[in-house]
N, C-alpha and C positions, 0 to 999 in steps of 0.2 A: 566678336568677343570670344568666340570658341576656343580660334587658336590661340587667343590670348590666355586663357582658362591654362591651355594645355602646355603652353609656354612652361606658366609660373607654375602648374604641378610637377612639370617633369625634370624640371632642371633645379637644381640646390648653388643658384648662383655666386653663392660666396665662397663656394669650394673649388668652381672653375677655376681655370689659369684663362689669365686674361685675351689668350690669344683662342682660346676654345668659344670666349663668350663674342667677340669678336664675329667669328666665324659665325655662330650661331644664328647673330642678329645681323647678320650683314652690313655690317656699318665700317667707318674708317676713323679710329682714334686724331687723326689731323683734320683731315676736311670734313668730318663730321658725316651726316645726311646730305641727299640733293635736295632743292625745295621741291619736285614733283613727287617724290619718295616721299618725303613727311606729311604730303598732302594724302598720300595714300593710305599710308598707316593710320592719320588720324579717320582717315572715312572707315579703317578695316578695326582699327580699335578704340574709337570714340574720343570725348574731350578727356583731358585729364583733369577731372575734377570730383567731387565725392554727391554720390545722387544723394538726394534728399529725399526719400520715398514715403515720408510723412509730412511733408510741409502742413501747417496748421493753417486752415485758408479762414477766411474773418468767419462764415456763415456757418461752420463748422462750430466756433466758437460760441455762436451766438444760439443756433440748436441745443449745443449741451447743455444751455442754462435752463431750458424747458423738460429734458429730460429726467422729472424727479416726481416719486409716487406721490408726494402731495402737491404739487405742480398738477398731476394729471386729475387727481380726486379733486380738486377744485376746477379743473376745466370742465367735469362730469356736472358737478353743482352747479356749474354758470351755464351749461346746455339742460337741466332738469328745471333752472328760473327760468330760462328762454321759454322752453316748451309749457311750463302753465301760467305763461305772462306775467313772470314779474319780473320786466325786461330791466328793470331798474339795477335789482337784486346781480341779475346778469351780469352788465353791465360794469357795475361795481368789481364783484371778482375779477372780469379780464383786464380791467384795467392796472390789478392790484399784482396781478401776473407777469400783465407786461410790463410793468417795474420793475420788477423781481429780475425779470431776462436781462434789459436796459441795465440796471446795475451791473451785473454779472457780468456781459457781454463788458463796456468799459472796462470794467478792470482788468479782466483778461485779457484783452486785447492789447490794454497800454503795457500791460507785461510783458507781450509777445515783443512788441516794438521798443521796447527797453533794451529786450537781448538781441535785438538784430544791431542796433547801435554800438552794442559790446563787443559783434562780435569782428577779431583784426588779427586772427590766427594765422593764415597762407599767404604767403608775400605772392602779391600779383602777378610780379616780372620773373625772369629766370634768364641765366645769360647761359648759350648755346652755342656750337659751332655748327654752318652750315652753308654748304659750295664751299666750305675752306676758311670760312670768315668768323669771327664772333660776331652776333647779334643778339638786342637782348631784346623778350619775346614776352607776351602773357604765359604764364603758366601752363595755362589748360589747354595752349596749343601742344604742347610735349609731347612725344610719343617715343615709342621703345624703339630703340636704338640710337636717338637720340644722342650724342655729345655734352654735358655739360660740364661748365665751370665755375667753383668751387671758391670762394673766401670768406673774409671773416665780417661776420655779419648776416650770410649770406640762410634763407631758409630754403631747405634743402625740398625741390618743387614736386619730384617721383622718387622712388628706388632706384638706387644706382647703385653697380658694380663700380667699385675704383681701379681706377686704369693709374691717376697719381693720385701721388699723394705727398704733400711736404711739411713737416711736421701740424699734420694735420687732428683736430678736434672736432668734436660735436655734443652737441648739450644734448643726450636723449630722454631727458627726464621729462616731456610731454606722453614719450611710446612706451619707456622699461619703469621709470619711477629713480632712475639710477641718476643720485646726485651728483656725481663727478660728471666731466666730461671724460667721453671715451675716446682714446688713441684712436687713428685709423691711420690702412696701412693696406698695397696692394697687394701682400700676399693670400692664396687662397686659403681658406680655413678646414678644418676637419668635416668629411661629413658628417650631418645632425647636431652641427655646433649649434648650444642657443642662440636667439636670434640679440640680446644683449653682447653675445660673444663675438657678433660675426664682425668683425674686425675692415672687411674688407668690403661693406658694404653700408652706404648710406640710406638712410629714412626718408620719407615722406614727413614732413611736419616737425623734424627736426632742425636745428643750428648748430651752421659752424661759426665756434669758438674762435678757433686760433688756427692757421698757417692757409695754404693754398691746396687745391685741387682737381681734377676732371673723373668724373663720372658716366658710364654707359646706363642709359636708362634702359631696366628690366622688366620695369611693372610703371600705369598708373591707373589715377584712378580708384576705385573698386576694388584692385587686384593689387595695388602698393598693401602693406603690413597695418598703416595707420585706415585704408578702406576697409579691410576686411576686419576690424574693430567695427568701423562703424556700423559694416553688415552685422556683425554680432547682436549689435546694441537695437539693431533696429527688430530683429527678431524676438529680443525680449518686451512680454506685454508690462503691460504699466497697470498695477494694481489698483486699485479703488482708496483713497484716506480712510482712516478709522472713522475719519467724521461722517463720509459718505456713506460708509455700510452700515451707521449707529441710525444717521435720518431714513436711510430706506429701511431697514426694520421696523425704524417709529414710525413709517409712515403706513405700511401695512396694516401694523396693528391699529392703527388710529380707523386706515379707512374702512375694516374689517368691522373694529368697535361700532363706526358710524354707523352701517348699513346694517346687524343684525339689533341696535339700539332704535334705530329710524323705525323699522319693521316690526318690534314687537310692541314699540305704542302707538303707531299705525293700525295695526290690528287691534290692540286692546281696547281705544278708543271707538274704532267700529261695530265692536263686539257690544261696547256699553252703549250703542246709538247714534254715536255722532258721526253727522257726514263724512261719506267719505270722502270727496273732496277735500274737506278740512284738515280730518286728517292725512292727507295726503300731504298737503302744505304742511301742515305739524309735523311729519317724518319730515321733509324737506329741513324744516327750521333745525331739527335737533340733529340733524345730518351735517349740515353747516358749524350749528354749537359745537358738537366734538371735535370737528378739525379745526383748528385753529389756523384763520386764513392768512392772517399776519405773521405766520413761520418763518416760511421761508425767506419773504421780504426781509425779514427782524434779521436772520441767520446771515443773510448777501451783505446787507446794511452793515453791521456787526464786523464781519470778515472782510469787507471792503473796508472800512473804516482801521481794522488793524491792519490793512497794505501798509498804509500810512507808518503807523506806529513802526511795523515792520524797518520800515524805509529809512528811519529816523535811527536804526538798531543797525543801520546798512546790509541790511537785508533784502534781495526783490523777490518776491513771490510772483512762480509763472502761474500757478493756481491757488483759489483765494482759500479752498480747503489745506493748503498746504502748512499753514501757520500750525492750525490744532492739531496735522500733523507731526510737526517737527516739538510740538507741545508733549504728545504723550509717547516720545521716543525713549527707549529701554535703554538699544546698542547706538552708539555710533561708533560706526566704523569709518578709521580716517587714513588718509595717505599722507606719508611724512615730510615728502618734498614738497617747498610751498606754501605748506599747509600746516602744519606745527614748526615747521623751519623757516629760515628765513630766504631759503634758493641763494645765500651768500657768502662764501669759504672766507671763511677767518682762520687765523691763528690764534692758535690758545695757550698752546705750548711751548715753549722756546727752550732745547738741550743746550749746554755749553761745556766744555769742561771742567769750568770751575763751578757751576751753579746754574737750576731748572729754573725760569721764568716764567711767571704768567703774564700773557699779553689780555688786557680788557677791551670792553665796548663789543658794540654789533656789528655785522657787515659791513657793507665799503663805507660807512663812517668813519673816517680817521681818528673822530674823538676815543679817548685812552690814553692808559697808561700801561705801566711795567711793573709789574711786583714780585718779591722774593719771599712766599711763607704771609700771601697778602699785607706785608707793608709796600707800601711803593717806595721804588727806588730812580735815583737820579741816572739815567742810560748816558750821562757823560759817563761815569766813573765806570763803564763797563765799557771799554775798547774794542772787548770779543761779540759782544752785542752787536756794535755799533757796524764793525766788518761784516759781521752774518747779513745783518737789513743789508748794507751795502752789493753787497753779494746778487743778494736777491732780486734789487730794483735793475741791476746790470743785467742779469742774466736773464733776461724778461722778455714779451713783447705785448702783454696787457698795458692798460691806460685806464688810467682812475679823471674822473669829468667830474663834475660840478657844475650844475647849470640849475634854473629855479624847480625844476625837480627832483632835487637833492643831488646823493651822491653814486654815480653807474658807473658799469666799467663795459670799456671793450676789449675784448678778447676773450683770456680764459681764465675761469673764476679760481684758480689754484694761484696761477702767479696774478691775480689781481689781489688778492690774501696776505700775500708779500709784501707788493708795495705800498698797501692800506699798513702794514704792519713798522714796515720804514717810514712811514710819513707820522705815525706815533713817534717818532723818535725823531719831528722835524729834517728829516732827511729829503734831499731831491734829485731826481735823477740828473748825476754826471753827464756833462755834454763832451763824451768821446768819442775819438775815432776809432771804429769797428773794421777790423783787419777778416776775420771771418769768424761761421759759426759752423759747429755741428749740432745737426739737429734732435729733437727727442724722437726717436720710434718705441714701437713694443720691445724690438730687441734689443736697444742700446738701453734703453729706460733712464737718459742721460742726456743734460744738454750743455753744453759747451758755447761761451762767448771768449772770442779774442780782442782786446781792445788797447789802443796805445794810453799807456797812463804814467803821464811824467817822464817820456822817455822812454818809457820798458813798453814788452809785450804783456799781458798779466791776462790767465786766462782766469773765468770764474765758470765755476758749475755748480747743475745741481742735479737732482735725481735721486732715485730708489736707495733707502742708507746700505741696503744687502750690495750695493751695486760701487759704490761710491766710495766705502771703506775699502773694497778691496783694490783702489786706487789710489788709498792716502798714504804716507810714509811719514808725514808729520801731522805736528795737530798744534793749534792756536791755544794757549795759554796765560791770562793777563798780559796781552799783548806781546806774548814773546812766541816765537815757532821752537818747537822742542819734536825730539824723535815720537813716534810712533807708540807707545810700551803696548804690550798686551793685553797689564791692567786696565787702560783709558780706552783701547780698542772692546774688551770686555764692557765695561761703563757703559758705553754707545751703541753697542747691542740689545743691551739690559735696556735702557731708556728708549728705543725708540718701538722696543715689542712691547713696553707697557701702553704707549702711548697707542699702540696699533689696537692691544688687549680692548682700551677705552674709546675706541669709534673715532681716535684721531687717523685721518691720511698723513703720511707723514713725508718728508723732503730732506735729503743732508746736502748741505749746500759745504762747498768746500773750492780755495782755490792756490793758484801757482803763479810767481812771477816766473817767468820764462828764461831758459839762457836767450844770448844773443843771434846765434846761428842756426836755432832749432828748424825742423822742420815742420810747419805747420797740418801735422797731419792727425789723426786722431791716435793714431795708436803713439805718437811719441809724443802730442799733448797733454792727453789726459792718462800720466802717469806722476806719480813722486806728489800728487797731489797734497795739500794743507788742510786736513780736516778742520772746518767751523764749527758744525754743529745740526743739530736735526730740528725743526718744525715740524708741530700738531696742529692739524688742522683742521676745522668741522664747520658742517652748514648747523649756525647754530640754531637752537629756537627763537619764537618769539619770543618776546618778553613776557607779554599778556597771554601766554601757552598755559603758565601754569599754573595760575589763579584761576584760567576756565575750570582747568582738566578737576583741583577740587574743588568748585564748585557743582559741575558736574557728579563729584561723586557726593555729594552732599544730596544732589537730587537725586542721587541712585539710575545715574546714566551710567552703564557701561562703555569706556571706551576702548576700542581694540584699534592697535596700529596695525594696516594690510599697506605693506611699500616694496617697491622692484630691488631696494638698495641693499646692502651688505648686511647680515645680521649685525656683527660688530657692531654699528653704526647706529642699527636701529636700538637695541640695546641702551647704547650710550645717551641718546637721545632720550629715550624711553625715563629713565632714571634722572636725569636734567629736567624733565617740564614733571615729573613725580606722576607717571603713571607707572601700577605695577607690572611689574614684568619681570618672571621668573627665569623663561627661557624663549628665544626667538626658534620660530619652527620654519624652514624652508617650502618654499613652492612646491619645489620637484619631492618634499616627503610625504604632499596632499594624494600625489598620485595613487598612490600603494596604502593609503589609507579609505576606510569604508566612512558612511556618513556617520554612523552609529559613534567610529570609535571621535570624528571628527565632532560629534556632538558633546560628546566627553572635555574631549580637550580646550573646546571653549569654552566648557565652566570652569577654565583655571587662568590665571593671569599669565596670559601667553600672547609674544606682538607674534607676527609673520612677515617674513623675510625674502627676497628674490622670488617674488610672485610676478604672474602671468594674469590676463584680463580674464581667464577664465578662473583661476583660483577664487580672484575677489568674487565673481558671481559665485560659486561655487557657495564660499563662505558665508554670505549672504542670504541665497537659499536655504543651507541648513539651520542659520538663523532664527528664517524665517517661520522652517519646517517645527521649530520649539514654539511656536503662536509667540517669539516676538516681534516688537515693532521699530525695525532697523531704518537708521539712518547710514547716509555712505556719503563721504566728504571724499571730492577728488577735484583735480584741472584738467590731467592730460586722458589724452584718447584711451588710454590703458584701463582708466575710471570707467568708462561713461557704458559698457553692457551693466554691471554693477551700481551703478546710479544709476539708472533705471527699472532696474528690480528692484532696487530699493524702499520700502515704505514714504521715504523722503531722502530724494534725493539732491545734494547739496553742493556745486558746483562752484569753480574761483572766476570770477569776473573778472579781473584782472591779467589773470596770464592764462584762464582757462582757455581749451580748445572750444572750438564751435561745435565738434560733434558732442564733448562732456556740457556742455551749456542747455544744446536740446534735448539731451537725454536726463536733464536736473529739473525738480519741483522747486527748487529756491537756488536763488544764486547769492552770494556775497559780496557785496559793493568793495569790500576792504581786503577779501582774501585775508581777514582775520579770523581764524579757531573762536576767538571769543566770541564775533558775533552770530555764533552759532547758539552758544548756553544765553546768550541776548535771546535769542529768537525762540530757545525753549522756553525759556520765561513770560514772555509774550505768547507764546502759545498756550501756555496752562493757561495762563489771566484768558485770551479767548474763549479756551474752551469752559472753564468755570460762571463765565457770564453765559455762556452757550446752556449749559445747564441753570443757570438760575430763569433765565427766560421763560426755558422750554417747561419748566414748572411752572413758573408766576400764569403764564399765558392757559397752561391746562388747567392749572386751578381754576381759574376764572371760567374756562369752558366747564369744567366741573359742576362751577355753579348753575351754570346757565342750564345744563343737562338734566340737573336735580331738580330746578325748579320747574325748568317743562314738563320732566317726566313727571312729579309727582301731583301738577296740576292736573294733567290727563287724568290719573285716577281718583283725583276728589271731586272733577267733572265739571269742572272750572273754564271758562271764556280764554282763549290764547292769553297768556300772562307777556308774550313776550311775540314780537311780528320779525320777518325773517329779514326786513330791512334795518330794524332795532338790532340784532343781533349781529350784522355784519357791520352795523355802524361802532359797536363795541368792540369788537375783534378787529379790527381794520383800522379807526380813528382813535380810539381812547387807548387801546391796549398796546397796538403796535406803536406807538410813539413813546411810550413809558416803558419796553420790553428793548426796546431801540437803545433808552437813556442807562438800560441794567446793561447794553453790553459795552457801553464805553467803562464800568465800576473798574474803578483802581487793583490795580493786583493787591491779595488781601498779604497781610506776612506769613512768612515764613512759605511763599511757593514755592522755594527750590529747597526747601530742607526735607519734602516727604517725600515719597517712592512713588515715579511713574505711574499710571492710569492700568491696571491690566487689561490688553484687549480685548479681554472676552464683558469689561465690565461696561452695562449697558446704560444710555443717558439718563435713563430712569433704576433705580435701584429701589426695594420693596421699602427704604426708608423715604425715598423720594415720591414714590407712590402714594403712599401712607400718608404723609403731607401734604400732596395733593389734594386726596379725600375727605381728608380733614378740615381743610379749610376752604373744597368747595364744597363740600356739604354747610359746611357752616353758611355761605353764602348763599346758596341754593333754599336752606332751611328759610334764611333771615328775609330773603325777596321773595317768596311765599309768603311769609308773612305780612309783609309792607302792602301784597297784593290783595292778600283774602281781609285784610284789615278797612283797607279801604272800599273795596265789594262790599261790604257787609253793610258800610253806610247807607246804601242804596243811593238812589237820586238817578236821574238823568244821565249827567257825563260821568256815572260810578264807574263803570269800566277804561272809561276813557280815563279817569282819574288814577284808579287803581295800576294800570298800563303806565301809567307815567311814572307811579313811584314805585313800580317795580324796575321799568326799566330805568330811571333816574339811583335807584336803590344800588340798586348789583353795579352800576359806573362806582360808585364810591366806597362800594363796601372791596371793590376791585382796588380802585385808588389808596385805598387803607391797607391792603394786603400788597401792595406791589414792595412794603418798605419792611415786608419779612423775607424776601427774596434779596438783601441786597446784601448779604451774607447768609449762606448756609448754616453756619455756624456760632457767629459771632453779633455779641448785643450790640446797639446802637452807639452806646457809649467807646466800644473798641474802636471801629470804621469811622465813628466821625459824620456828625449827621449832615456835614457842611462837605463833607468828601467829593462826593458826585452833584455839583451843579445843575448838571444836566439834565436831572431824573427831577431835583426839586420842580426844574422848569418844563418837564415835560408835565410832571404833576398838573403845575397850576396852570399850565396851555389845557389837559384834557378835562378838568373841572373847569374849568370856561368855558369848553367847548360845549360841554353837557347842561350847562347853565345856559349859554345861547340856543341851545337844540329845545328847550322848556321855555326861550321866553320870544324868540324871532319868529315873525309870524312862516315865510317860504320852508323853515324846518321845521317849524310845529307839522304844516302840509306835511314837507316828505318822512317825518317820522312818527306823523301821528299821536304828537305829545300834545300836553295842555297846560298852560302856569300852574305852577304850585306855590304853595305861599309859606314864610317864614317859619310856620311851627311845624309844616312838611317835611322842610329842609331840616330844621332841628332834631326829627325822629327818624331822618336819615343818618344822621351823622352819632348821633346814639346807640344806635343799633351796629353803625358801624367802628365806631372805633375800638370795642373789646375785641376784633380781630388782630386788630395790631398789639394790643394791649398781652392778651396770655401769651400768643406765641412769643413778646418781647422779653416778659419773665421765665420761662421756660427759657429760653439762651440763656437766662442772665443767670441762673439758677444751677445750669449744668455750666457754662463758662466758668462759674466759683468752683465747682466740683473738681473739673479738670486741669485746673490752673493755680488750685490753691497753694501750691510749692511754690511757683513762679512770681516775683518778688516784680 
């Protein structure tokens, strides 16, 4: 691998002259390598294929689901039961844990194996010369110096210097983000030309388009252009979700709260006499109370369950925090090929002399029409029309299919644009005889067909209009040929730099019926030429581009275009799907700028333009360096170091590469833009249930806390046993905190502003309301407890034990339905909205009902029947929980809302 290293540093292969690179690699442009040779180089430079230096193995997967501070403060708890036998208590926990992983673990997993199924980026084979022969080979056997050959179709298997090349194409918009394809061509190029520029050399993970080839392979592997992305990608680490850094902060604090709460009624309790043992078990109990075991369970459950959702939004998530990522996203940052485009050259614009045309419809859908000043118009009655498509489908060597996957083309997406544009005008390609062709290079920028038609020779061209005009002497006129003027030559200038101004690539197509005797040569061909007219052309957007983009900004998403392509382009683009954009700023101007002034600049509406893989991290970074929380939408290899620094990273399933795939936190099933502002939507609704929970669930530990703790100091019999209490947290709670996170997205979730990240799950309103209403609960099961002590008798304790703990279930059950809106009274959400929650309800008051009257859980919980006017002083005491906090919403909902009709 050394020398290979030292190869590809020291030589700038696209500038070689082909007989230097030759020499170099010791190889022979006809008979290729020997086979004892290629066996050598591949033992001296390895397979050609791209290392995977993080493969995700299942046990790995299944680890991180345990690695979380309340995951671990509940493993402490279930070895503190073990250790003063109450193996039960234990028991209980771990079992509640390995659920938690078992969830987790599935989902994650079946996401990993989702994207292995996705992924179909490197064509296997590769056709090669060798002893003199062609044969065609797996890829990864390739090695440098190598021979290959080149056509249309063909994915391009290492780096190759071109030896031929015959009017040859390549799609590199997986490597540069560059929607056309690029000419190639075997002359050497300038030294330190960009690697977009280098003309004479082919990609790793690129396609040829259109014509034929042979390549000397220079690099694979690692050390091809499209590997040493991936090395990039693999060096950057992968940050943590917001939702991960908000649970371990809570979960600190929570397990911090436990143990200095555990301890000081531990102590206080033995200070006023009671055993220490007991309270020993009492600090256990209320150690337990404050954390809430059914969290994380609730949190897996919750975010597994919006996979789902996700899925249905054609969304996959590879990790299941990844949704409430893509929820409280600020920027996204998107690439434009693919991805707000459709990756399909159209014509938009049509020059004629007599009149500008617009061609409708999207990509190689033939549906459209023609219009002049948007009326349509009948393309009989335009002759000069009708010659130009003609023109075009002649002068071709694309091919528009039809098959039950709609409509593709093969070749090259410029003249497939064409003849998608002909076939608007029921036009079909002529079956004539083709006498010959001049081909398109960089230099000629011109291609030429000769064809017998009717008798005559007739040649048709097309090409650069700078290039084409200075070839014409006539020009097409309501079907008549007429001289040349200056003014018409001016016209045609003037029109096709507008059209260049507005992000169209443009084509003048023009052509000659031949004298009889000519010479078929280029220079006495294409002369005296018949000017037709010039084509606009553009990868356009999607449709559904630009109802994301506001809605997006409706949620106060920023979106920023970072693409390889042309400013022009982007620009024109930009203003089509209505993002703003004042001025496209280039790649190469990031250089010479500092982060400072770069931080500037992206507080203004600005896309970026012929950018590098390093720009987009670049950008992202600084991004991120402002504390926001960036999303990066990409396919090809050029994305994916940048998706992967990214907060959420957002990858195309579809025509995405394998290395942008592994380096994305969500993929998109549809390589839709929209289902991205889908998925932000679904991520608030997650994360808003995420926070209703994580309240409902502390409240209720609240209570529990209050009433242990302040039993302790009036010196009171345990109110409450540490198996009662994980049977609350675990059975009654976590099934109705379950039912809060499937609640309906509430309105208007995409009309307010992003989550800021520094704001924490809990906020001192959210706190507040906590307190509030487990004090209330704490206060009310102290009382249900000292009330019935007081009776005295035999089973008083055991009496009063039951309608505390029977108490706090339902004063729990009564409070769970002030969580299922933050904000909003009953009447708005619809008390029939969430199903689930009614029926988690009446499953957990059953349960509680059976746990008071079955004799095996009376045993393990220690309860004892209670009787009808019990239950009636239950439900008394609890339903003014549900009651104030219901008019308080209903109270400020009128405040806030009383303009809203």
């Amino acid at each position: 691998m050394a020398e290979k290293k030292t190869l590809e540093n020291k030589y700038d292969w696209a500038a070689l002259k082909i007989e230097d690179v030759i020499k170099i690699l010791k190889t022979d442009p006809e008979k290729g390598l020997s086979s004892e040779e290629a066996k050598k180089r591949l033992k001296k430079y390895g397979l050609n294929q791209l290392q995977k230096y993080k493969k995700v193995k299942w046990y790995e997967v299944l680890i991180r689901q345990f690695v979380d501070v309340l995951i671990i403060i509940l493993l402490i708890a279930a070895g503190i039961a073990f250790a003063i036998g109450e193996v039960g208590d234990a028991l209980t926990i771990l079992a509640i844990v390995i659920l938690n992983g078992i969830l987790g673990f599935v989902q994650e997993w079946k996401a990993e194996k989702a994207i292995e199924a996705l992924q179909k980026m490197l064509s296997p084979k590769a056709k090669v010369i060798r002893d003199g022969k062609q044969i065609e080979i797996d890829s990864k056997y390739i090695v440098p110096g190598d021979i290959v050959v080149l056509q249309i179709g063909d994915k391009v298997p290492a780096d190759l210097r071109l030896i031929e090349a015959v009017n040859l194409k390549a799609d590199e918009s997986p490597l540069t983000g560059e929607s056309v394809p690029v000419h190639k061509s075997v002359e050497p190029v300038k030294p330190g030309t960009p690697l977009a520029a280098k003309s004479s050399m082919a990609w790793m993970g690129t396609s040829i388009v259109n014509g034929v080839g042979k390549g000397i392979v220079v690099a694979t592997g690692m050390e091809t252009e499209f590997g040493k992305i991936a090395k990039l990608t693999q060096t950057v680490e992968t940050n943590p979700t917001p939702l991960q850094r908000k649970l371990a902060v809570l979960g600190k604090q929570l397990g911090a709260i436990s143990i200095v709460i555990s301890v000081i009624v531990a102590v206080v309790g033995w200070i006023a006499g009671k055993p220490l043992l007991e309270m020993f078990m009492t600090g256990v109990s209320l150690a337990v109370a404050v954390v809430p075991e059914g969290l994380p369970a609730v949190v897996t459950i919750t975010l597994a369950l919006g996979v789902k959702a996700m899925v249905r939004r054609k969304v996959l998530l590879r990790r299941l925090q990844a949704a409430e990522a893509l929820g409280s996203a600020q920027v996204i940052c998107t690439d434009k090929t693919g991805t707000l485009t459709k990756n399909e050259m159209t014509v938009r614009k049509i020059w004629l002399p007599c009149c500008e045309i617009e061609s409708t419809g999207y990509g190689y859908d033939p549906a459209g029409h023609f219009e002049i000043d948007g009326k349509r118009i009948d393309y009989h009655k335009y002759p000069d029309l009708l010659e130009l498509l003609k023109t075009g489908m002649i002068c071709n060597h694309a091919k528009l299919i039809h098959d039950e996957k709609g409509w593709h083309i093969q070749g090259e997406p410029t003249e497939a644009a064409l003849i998608v544009a002909a076939y608007k005008a029921w036009l079909s390609v002529p079956d004539l005889k083709h006498y010959t062709e001049f081909s398109f290079n960089s230099i000629r920028k011109r291609m030429t067909v000769i064809v017998d038609e009717d008798g005559k020779k007739v040649a048709y061209t097309k090409g650069a209009p700078e290039v084409i005009i200075e070839r014409c002497s006539k020009i097409l006129e309501n079907g008549k040929e007429r001289p040349l003027a200056e003014e018409a030559k001016q016209r045609f200038i003037k029109a096709y730099k507008q059209m260049t101004e507005h992000g169209l690539s443009t084509l003048a197509l023009a052509k000659r019926v031949l004298p009889e005797n000519i010479k078929l040569t280029e220079d006495e061909v294409e002369k005296e030429l018949t000017l037709l007219g010039v084509v606009g052309m553009i990868d356009p957007p999607r449709p559904e581009v630009p109802p994301a983009i506001e809605l997006a900004k409706k949620a106060g998403i920023k979106v920023i275009m970072i693409t390889g392509d042309a400013p022009e382009t982007a620009l024109a683009i930009a203003k089509k799907i209505g993002l703003p954009a004042k001025k496209a700023v280039l790649g190469e101007d990031l250089k010479n700028m500092s982060d400072e002034e770069l931080k500037e600049l992206l507080k203004e509406d600005v896309i970026f333009a012929r950018t590098t893989p390093e720009n987009k991290l670049r950008i992202v970074t600084v991004l991120q360096e402002e504390g926001l929380i960036v999303g990066m939408t990409g396919d090809g290899v050029n994305d994916a170091p940048a998706l992967k620094k990214a907060d959420i990273g957002i990858a195309m399933g579809l025509r995405g590469t394998d290395v942008a795939k592994e380096a994305a936190d969500v993929i998109l099933l549809d390589d839709n833009f929209a289902s991205i502002i889908g998925g932000v939507e679904e991520g608030r609704r997650q994360y808003d249930n995420i926070q209703k929970f994580v309240r409902y669930l502390l409240s209720s530990n609240t209570g529990e806390v209050t009433a242990i703790f302040l039993n302790v100091i009036l010196g009171g019999p345990l109110i409450l046993l540490p198996v009662q209490i994980l049977w609350m947290n675990l059975i009654t709670d976590g099934m109705t905190a379950v039912a809060l996170g499937v609640e309906p997205a509430e309105k208007g979730i995409m009309e307010r502003p992003p989550r800021s990240p520094k704001e924490h799950i809990l906020d001192w309103k959210g706190i507040a309301m906590i307190v509030l209403l487990g004090s209330y609960i704490g206060l009310a099961t102290l009382w249900l407890f000292h009330h019935y002590l007081e009776k005295g008798g035999a089973e008083a304790v055991a009496t009063a034990q039951t309608m505390a703990f029977t108490g706090i279930i339902i004063l729990e059950k009564m409070n769970v339905f002030n969580f299922r809106s933050l904000v909003a009274p009953m009447k708005v959400i619809g008390f029939f909205s969430n199903p689930w929650l009614l029926l988690a309800w009446t499953v957990t008051v059953a349960s509680q009902i059976a746990a008071v009257y079955i004799p095996f859980l009376q045993d393990a919980l220690h309860t004892v029947p209670l009787k009808f006017e019990d239950w009636a002083l239950i439900f008394a005491v609890a339903v003014p929980i549900f009651l104030f906090v219901e008019l308080y919403k209903i109270l400020k909902w009128r405040k806030n809302n009383k303009n809203v009709q």
